[in-house]
C-alpha positions in Angstrom: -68.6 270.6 169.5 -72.1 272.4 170.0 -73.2 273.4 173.1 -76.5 273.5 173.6 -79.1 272.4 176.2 -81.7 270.3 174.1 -79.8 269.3 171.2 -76.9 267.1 171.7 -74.1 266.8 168.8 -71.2 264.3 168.7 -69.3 262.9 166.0 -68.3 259.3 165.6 -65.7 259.1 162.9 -67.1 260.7 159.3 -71.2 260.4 161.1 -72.4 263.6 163.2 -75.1 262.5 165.5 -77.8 264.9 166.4 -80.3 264.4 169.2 -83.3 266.2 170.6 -83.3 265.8 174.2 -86.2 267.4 175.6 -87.8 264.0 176.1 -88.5 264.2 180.0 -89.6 267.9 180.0 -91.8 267.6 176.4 -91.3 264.3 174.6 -88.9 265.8 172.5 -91.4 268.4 170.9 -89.2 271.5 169.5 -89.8 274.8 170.9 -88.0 278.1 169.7 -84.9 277.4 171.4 -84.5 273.7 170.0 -85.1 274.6 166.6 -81.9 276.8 166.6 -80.1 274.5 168.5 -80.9 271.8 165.3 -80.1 274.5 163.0 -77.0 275.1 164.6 -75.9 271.5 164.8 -76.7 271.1 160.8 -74.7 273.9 160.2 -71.6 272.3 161.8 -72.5 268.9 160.4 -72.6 270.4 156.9 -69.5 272.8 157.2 -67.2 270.0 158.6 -65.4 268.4 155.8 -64.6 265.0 157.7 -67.9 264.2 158.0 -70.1 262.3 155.3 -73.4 261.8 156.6 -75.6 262.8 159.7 -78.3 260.5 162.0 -81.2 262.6 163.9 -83.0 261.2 166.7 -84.5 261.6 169.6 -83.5 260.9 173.4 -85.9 258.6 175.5 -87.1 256.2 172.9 -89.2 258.9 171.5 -88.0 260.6 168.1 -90.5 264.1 168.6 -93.1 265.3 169.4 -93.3 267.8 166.8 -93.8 271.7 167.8 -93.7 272.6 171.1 -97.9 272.5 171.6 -97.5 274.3 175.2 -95.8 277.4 173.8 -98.4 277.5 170.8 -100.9 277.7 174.1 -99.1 280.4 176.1 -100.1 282.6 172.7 -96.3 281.7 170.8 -98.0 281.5 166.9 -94.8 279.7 165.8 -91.6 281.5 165.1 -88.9 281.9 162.6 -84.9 281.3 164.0 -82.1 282.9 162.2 -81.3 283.3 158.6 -84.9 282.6 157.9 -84.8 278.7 158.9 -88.0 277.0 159.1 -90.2 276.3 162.5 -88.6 273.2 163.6 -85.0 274.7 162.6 -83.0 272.7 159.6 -86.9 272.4 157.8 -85.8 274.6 154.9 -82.0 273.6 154.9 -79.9 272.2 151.6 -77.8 270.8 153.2 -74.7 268.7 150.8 -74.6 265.9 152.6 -77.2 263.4 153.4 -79.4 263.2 156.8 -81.2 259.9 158.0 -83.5 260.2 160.3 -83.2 256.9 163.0 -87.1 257.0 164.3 -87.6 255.1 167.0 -90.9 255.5 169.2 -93.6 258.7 168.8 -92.9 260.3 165.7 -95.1 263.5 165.1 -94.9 266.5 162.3 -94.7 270.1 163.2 
């Protein structure tokens, strides 16, 4: 089970579920810290052999508000997250087993 404080991960039989939950702070928008929490979570979906398929969404009836805007403000130009993952975190991942995406509310890209 991850751990993390914006990106919540449980399983429910062979489907990981992976929300952002930054809604009341930032309408779910990813900052640094999210986007390796979502890489992590990917990585554990992906890895785990019980599981066939993952759901992303977003807490609050909002699905995200793409980057993080305010740290783009304080001067943060966007960032990389380990092993070279992209902005928002899984963006450059191959993952082997399908994602769906359960948008529901303000959808934005990075």
């Amino acid at each position: 089970m991850l751990n993390h404080p914006t990106v919540k991960y449980r399983t429910e039989q062979a489907i990981a579920i992976v929300t952002i939950d930054r809604y009341d702070e930032a309408r779910n928008a990813v900052n640094p810290e999210t986007a390796q929490g979502l890489a992590q979570a990917f990585r554990a979906f992906d890895r785990d052999p019980s599981l066939s398929v993952a759901i992303l969404t977003g807490a609050g009836g909002a699905f995200c508000a793409g980057f993080d805007l305010k740290r783009t403000a304080t001067g943060h130009r966007g960032h990389r997250v380990e092993n070279g993952d992209g902005p928002m975190g899984p963006t450059r991942m191959k993952l082997s087993k399908p994602v769906i995406a359960a948008v529901e509310g303000p959808a934005v890209a990075g």
